[in-house]
C-alpha positions in Angstrom: -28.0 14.6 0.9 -26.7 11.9 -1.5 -22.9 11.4 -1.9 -21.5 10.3 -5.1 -18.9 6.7 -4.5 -15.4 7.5 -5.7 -13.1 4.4 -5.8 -9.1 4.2 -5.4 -7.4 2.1 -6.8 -6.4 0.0 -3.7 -10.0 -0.3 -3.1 -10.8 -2.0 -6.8 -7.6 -4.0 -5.5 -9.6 -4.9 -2.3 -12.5 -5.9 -4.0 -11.3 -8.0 -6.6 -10.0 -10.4 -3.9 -13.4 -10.6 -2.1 -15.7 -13.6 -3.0 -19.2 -12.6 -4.7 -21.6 -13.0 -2.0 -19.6 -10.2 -0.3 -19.0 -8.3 -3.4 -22.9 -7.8 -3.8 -23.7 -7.5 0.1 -21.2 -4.1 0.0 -22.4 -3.0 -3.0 -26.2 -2.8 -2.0 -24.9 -1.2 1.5 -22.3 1.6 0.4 -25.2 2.3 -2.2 -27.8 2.5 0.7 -25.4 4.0 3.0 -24.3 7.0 0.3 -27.6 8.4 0.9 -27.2 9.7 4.1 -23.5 8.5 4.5 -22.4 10.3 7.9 -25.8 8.6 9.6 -23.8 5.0 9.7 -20.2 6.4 9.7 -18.1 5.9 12.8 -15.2 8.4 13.2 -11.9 6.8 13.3 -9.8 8.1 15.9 -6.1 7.3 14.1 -7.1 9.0 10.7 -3.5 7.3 8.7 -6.0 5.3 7.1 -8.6 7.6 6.7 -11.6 9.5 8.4 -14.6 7.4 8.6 -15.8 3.5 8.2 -19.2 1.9 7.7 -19.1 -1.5 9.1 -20.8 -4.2 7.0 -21.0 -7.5 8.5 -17.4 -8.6 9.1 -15.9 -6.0 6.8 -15.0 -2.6 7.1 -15.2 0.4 4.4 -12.6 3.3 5.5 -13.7 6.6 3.3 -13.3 10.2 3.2 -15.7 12.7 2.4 -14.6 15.6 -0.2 -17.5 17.8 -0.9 -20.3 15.7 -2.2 -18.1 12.6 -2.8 -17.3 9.7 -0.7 -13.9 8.0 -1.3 -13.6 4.7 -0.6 -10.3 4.0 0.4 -9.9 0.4 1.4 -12.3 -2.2 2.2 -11.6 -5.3 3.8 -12.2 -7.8 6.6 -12.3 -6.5 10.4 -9.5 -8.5 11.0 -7.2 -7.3 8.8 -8.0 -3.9 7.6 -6.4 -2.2 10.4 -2.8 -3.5 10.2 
């Protein structure tokens, strides 16, 4: 099943800031990874932030799934995306 990317707007925020290497490195994965999007998802177990993450690299995409749509909540580096 392919999931269609939603974007909020603390995730533009998030990418705006990221250099463009990275910005094209997640683009090419979340595309790959919306095509069978739970396949590569890891649960989180505190969901505050939100239910699931794809890892990419050093950076971390924290979504939900709503029907046939993944949101993308935040992105941002391992590091940091947990605080």
């Amino acid at each position: 099943m392919t999931y269609q990317a939603l974007y909020t707007k603390s995730a533009f925020k998030d990418i705006r800031q990221l250099d463009v290497v990275t910005k094209k490195r997640l683009k090419k994965k979340i595309e790959e990874y919306l095509k069978s999007s739970l396949l590569y998802a890891k649960k989180l177990i505190y969901t505050s932030l939100g239910e699931y993450r794809w890892r990419i690299g050093n950076y971390r995409v924290v979504f939900d799934l709503k029907k046939n749509n993944v949101v993308i909540l935040k992105i941002g580096h391992r590091k940091e995306i947990y605080k």
